[in-house]
N, C-alpha and C positions, 0 to 999 in steps of 0.2 A: 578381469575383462574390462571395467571402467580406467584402467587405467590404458589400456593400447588401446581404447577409443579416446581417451583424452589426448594422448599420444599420435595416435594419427590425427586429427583434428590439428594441432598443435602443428606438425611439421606440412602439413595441408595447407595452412596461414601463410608459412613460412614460404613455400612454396611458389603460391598463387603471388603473393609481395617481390620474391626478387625476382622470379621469371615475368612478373608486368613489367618493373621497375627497368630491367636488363633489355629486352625484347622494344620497350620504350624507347630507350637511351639509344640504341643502337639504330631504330629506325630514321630517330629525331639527332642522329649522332651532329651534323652540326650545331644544331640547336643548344646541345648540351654542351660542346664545347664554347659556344657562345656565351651562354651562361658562366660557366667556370673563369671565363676571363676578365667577368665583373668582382670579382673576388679575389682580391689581394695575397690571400692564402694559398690559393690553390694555383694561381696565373700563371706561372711559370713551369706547371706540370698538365698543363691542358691536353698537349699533346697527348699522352702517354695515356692520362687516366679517362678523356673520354673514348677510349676504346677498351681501356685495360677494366674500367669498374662496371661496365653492362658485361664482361665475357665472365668477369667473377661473380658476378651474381647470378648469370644463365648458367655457371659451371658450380655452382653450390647449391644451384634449385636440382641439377640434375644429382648430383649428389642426394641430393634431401630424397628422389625420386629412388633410386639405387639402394637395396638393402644393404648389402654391401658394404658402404658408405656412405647412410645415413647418419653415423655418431658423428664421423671427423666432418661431414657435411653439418649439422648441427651444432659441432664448436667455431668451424668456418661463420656460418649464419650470426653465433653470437659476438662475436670476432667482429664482422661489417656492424652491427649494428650498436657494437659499444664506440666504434668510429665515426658512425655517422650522428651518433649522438652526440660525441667530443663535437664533432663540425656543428651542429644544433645549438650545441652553451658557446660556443665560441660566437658564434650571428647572432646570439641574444644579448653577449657579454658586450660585445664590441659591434654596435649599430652598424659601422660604414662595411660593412663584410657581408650584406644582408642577399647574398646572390646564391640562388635555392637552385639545384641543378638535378635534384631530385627524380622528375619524368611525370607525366601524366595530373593528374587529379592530384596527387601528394605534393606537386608545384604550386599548387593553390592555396594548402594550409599556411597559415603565418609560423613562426616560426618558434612559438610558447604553444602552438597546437603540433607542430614538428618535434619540440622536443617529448611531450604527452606519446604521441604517435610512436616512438622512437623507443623511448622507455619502456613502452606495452610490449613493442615486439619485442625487446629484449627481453625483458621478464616473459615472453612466449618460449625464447629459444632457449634461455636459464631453467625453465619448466621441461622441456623436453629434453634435454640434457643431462638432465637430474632422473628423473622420469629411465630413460632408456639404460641409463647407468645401471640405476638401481635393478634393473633386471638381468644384468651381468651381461652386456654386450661391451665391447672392448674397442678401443681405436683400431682399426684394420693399417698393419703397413707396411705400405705398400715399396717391396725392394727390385 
């Protein structure tokens, strides 16, 4: 029993993070894409990803919502967030890259408090992955 309330608690986080994060990006979509074009990494795919990274994160909170499709939604979840953590040591590694496109209030952390941030959630969705495994649910797929 403590463990499906750690369990929902757990993809609850996950949840509430990429449907702000997504629903953010999408509303502020130029904003984000402005952001992105201060960064040398990502400038050349501005296009693409300020639309395509808010629909993937509102399409893996729904997931996460979905019984269904909460496991491959919770490998999805930790999938973004071992990426956005690459992109986190990458703005810390390399100063001139320091352009945060992130959305709301998690725009404001610096970027050794974004990697902190980043790390957590990951170890959220490695917790619940682990977690929902163990009780013999299965990737669902989908033909």
């Amino acid at each position: 029993m403590k463990k499906i309330l750690l369990l929902d608690v757990l993809v609850f986080l996950l949840i509430v993070l990429f449907m702000y994060t997504g629903v953010y990006k999408i509303f502020g979509v130029e904003t984000f894409y402005n952001q992105m074009q201060r960064s040398p990494l990502i400038r050349d795919y501005g296009n693409i990803l300020s639309w395509s990274v808010p629909i993937i994160e509102i399409v893996v909170a729904v997931m996460l919502i979905v019984d269904q499709t909460r496991l491959i939604g919770l490998y999805s979840a930790l999938i973004l967030m071992v990426v956005f953590t690459i992109y986190a040591v990458i703005n810390l590694v390399f100063k001139e890259y320091q352009a945060c496109s992130c959305g709301g209030v998690i725009s404001s952390m610096t970027w050794p408090q974004h990697l902190v941030f980043n790390v957590l959630f990951m170890l959220v969705a490695l917790a619940a992955v682990v977690i929902m495994s163990r009780r013999g649910h299965k990737v669902a797929v989908v033909a």
